[in-house]
C-alpha positions in Angstrom: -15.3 50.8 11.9 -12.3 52.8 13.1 -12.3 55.5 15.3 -11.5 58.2 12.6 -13.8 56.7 9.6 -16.8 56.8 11.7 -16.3 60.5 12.1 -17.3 61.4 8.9 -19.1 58.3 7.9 -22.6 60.4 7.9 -21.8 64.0 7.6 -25.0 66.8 8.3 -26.7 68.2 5.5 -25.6 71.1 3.9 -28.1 73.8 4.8 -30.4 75.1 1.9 -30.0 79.0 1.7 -30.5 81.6 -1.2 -28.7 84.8 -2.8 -31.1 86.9 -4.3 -29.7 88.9 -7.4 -31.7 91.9 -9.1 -31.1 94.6 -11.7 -32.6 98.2 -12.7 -36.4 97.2 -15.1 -33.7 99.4 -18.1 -31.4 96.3 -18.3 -33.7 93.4 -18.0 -33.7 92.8 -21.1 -29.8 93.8 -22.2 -27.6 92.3 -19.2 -27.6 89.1 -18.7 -28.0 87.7 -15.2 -25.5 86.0 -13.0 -25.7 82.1 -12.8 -23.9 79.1 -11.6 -21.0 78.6 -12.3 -21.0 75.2 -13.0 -22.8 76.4 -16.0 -19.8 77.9 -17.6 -17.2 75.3 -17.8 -14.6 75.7 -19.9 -13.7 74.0 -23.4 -10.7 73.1 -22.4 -11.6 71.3 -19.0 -14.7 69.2 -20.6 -12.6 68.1 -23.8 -10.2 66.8 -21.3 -9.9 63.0 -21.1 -10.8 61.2 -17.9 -7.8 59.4 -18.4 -5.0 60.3 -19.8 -2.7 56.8 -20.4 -0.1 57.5 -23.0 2.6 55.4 -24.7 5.3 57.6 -22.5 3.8 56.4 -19.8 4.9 53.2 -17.8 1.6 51.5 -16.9 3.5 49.0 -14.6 4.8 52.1 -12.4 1.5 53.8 -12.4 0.1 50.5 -10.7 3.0 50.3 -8.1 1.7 53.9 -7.5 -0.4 52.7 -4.9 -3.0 55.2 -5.2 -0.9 58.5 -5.3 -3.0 60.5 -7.9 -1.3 58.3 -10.7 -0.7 60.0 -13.9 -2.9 58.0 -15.4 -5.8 60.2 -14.3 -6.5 63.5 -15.6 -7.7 66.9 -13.6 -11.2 65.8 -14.1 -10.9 63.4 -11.1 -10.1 66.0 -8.7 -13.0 66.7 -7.0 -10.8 70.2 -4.9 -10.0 71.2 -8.2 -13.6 70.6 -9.5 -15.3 72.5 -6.2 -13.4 75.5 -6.9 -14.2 75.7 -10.5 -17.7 75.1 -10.0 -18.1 77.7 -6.7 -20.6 80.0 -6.3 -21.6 82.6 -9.3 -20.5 84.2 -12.5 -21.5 87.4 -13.4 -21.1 87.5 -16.8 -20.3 90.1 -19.4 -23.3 92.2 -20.7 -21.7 92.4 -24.6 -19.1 91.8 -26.7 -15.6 93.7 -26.1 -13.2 94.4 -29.3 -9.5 94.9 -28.2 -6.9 95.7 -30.7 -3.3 96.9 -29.8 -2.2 100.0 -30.8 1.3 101.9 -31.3 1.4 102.8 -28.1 2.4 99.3 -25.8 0.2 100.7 -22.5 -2.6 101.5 -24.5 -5.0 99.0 -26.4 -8.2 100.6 -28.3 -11.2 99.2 -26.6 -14.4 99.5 -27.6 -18.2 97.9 -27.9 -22.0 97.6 -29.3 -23.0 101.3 -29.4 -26.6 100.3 -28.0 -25.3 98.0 -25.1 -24.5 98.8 -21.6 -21.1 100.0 -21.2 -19.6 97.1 -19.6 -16.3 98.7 -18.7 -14.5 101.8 -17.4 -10.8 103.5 -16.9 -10.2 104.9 -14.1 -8.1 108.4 -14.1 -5.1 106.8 -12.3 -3.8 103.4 -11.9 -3.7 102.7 -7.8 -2.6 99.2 -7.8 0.3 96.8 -8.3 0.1 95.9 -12.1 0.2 91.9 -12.6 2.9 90.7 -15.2 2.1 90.9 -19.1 -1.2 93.3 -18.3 -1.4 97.0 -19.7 -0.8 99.2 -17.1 -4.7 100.6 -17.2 -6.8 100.0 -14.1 -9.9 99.3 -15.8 -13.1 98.7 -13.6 -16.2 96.0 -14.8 -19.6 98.1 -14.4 -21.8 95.6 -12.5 -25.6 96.2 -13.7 -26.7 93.4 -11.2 -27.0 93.2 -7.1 -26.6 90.7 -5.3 -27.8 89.9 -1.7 -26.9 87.5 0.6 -28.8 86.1 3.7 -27.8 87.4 7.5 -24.3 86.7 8.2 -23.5 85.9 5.0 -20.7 88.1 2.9 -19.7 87.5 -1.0 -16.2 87.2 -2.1 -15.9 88.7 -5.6 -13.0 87.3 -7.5 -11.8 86.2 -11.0 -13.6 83.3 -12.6 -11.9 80.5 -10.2 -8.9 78.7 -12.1 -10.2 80.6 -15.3 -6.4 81.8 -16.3 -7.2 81.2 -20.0 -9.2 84.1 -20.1 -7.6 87.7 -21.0 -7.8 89.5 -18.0 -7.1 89.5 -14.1 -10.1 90.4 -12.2 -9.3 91.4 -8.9 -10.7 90.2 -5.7 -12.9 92.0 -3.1 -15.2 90.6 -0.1 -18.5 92.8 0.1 -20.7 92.5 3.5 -23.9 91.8 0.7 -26.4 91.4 3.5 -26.3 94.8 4.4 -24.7 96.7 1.0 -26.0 94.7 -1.5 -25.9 96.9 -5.0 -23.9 97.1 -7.9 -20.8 98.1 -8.1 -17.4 98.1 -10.2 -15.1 95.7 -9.9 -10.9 96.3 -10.8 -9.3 94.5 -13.6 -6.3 94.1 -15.4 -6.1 93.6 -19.1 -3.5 91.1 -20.7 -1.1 92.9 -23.2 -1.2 89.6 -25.5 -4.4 89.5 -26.1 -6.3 91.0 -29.4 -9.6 90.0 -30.6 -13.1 90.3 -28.9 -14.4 88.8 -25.4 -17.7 87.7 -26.4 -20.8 88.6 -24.1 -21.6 86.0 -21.7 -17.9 85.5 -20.9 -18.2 85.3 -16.9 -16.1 87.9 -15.9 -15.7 87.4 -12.0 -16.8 85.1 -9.4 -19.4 85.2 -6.3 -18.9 83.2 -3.7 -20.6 83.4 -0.5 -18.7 83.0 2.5 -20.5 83.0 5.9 -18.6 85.6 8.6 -16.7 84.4 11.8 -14.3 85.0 13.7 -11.6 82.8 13.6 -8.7 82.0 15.6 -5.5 80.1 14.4 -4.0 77.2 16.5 -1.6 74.6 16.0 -2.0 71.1 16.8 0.2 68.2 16.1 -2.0 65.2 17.6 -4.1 65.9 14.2 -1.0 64.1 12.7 -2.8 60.7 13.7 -5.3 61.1 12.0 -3.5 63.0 8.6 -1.4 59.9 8.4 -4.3 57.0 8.8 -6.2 59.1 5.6 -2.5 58.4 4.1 -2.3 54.9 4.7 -6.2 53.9 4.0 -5.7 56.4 0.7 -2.5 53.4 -0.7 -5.6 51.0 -1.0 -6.9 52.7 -3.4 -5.7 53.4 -6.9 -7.8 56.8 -7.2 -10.8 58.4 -5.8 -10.6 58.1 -1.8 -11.3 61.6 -1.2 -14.5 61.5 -3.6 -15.7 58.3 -1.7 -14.8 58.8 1.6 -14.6 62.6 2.1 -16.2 64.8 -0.4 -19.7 66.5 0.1 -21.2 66.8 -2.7 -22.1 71.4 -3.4 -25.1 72.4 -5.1 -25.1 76.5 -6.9 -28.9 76.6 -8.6 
């Protein structure tokens, strides 16, 4: 076996840890709770084709392709693209949201069930770059739900990974949840071209855990050995060296 292969040829187990989530007894029974995200994947990524061979496509050139992500495989193959859609947690919205423009272009009606928890505020002033095509409103998701993590452990709160179909920008924060670990509001943007209702249970952001370290950056250019053997091995193979040979497999219960 060569040198670099029998590096990784039997990685350590992933080490089996828990976040603990909670809420107040009044909204047991009206939020619902965070779960994985691999729970919530979208339409338009589980419709998609495996592969995605076309007439315009020249099959003899994909073969010559020599195991270059040919394009005669679809998104659903790339396990990178997979792990970060699948990461961590989505806290998902506690009921549905009507939006309807109005004749003012900043300023959409909002509104909600009258007997649900309000899922959403404004704040009085906005404080942050606006993104393009959102109102500029810095609106805040009302978390009903903690989360803690174990020692040394932080969560990155972020939009739903990849999720750019949805119709809003959640922002991203990092929250030290071993030691502060309550609810809390999270910033968002609202997209202008959007009218119609976000239905309850949309997952609104993203929590990840990330363990804390301090990290130094270094450059080194003998790793270009081994960068350009995974190249070379990766041309015997029409698709799927990285799942075979490098992947570990992440598990969000």
């Amino acid at each position: 076996m060569d040198k670099f292969e029998e590096k990784y040829a039997n990685p350590a187990p992933l080490e089996d840890l828990t976040v603990q989530f909670y809420t107040s007894t009044a909204y047991i029974n009206t939020t619902p709770g965070p779960e994985p995200a691999i729970n919530n994947l979208p339409d338009w990524w589980k419709d998609r084709p495996i592969y995605q061979m076309n007439d315009q496509i020249d099959r003899l050139s994909i073969m010559n392709n020599r195991g270059a992500d040919s394009a005669s495989i679809s998104v659903k193959h790339c396990m990178p693209f997979f792990d970060a859609i699948t990461c961590g947690y989505h806290y998902l919205l506690p009921t549905d949201v009507h939006v309807a423009k109005t004749d003012d272009p900043d300023r959409p009606d909002i509104w909600w069930d009258e007997d649900a928890p309000r899922p959403i505020e404004m704040r009085g002033h906005l404080e942050l770059p606006v993104p393009s095509g959102c109102y500029p409103i810095h609106f805040v998701w009302d978390m009903r739900w903690g989360t803690k993590m174990p020692e040394g452990w932080s969560a990155m709160i972020t939009h739903p990974i990849d999720r750019y179909d949805l119709p809003f920008f959640t922002m991203t924060a990092i929250q030290d949840s071993d030691r502060w670990f309550t609810g809390n509001v999270v910033t968002f943007f609202l997209r202008k071209d959007f009218e119609g209702t976000i239905k309850k249970g949309t997952p609104i952001m993203s929590i990840i855990p990330i363990k804390r370290a301090n990290w130094t950056m270094e450059v080194d250019h003998k790793l270009q050995a081994e960068g350009l053997w995974d190249l070379e091995r990766k041309r015997n193979y029409i698709y799927g060296f990285y799942k075979k040979h490098r992947w570990i497999r992440k598990k969000y219960r």
